[in-house]
C-alpha angles and dihedrals in degrees: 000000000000115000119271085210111122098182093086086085116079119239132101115221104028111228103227126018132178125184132196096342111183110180119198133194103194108309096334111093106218094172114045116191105323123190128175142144132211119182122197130282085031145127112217121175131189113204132186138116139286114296087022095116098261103136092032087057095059088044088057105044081045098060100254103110133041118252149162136235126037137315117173125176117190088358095302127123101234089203101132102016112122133234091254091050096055089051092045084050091051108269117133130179117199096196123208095259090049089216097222121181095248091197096062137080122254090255096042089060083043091060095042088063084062097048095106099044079047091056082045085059085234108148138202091096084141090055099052103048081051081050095052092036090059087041089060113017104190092056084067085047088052098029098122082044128117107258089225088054099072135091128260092259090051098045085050096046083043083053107056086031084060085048094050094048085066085064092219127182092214124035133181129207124194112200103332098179090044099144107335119116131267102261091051086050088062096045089047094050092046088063096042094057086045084058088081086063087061092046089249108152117202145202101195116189108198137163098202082078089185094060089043093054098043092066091041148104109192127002141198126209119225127210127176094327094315125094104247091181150357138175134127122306097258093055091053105048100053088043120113097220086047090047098052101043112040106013113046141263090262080062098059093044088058094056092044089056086049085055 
């Protein structure tokens, strides 16, 4: 069993931290007693399969479902704090279905990430589209293009470009390799473990539990809405259980042969 134990990552005051979360729909509980921590500068994941509350889990931590127990970011109880608060107090969600606007253009979606930090009267607008354009290339090359014309690797990497422009300390990413092709999946999770140079901070929920772990640096294991394990990424995945379970027999031969 790997250790449930979250202090073995740095950090004082841990950024976001949520305690006991149970989630509802009607009388069926879909998150049991959840309880993780992510301190700044850090990569956290929560793996599991399909139906285990993953999704649920960031809704909730977003604001967007009701919930009990506790969330805190920064130490502050985030109960009563809108959607549109947590966003304004940095704070992005890039969902599974990316919710682009189809009928605008690439840049057009850019600039509406930066809409709060506009009605701030913050400005650099101009610098961060130049910084998400050199991020992903090929969104400069499209830029004039319709957003529902692109393909699924592009709408993912617009996605995650609108959700950067809002310049957030803590961002959360629902299913980021969700059908796109392996190549694309690469190119995703190496810009997700640059994220740490720019002091973003994310919560990744992934089912390709290997990619995820890869990137980070703790992780939590979630089973039919409770967490079954946690521990940092080296310990999981290198953990049978683990093994067996998420990442493939072939998995567990090659560890077999280290041994």
């Amino acid at each position: 069993m790997v250790s449930e134990a979250a202090d073995a990552l740095t950090g004082s005051l841990p950024l976001l931290v949520v305690d006991d979360l149970c989630v509802r729909y009607g009388k069926v509980e879909a998150v049991h007693a959840v309880s993780l921590r992510l301190d700044a500068g850090r990569i956290v994941t929560v793996v599991g399969p399909n139906g285990a509350g993953k999704t649920t889990l960031m809704a909730a931590i977003m604001g967007l479902l009701p919930s009990d127990g506790r969330i805190t970011i920064d130490g502050i109880d985030q109960r009563g704090i809108t959607v549109e608060d947590r966003v304004a107090n940095g704070v992005s969600l890039v969902p599974e279905k990316r919710e682009l606007f189809a009928e605008m253009t690439v840049q057009d979606n850019l600039e509406l990430g930066a809409l709060t930090r506009r009605r701030r009267g913050e400005r650099g607008r101009d610098a961060g589209l130049e910084d998400i354009f050199s991020t992903f290339p090929r969104l400069k090359e499209r830029r004039r293009q319709l957003a529902g014309t692109l393909s699924g690797g592009e709408r993912q990497m617009l996605a995650l470009g609108r959700a950067l422009m809002a310049r957030p300390r803590l961002l959360m990413l629902d299913e980021p390799s969700l059908g796109l092709a392996p190549l694309i999946v690469r190119e995703i999770f190496h810009v997700i473990a640059d994220l740490r140079s720019r002091n973003v901070s994310v919560l990744l929920v992934e089912q390709n539990a290997r990619a995820a772990l890869q990137v980070a640096d703790f992780g939590y294991v979630l089973e039919s809405g409770e967490v079954a394990l946690s521990g940092t990424a080296d310990e999981l995945l290198a953990d049978e259980q683990v093994i067996a379970s998420y990442l493939g027999l072939k998995a567990v031969e090659s560890e077999g042969e280290r041994r």
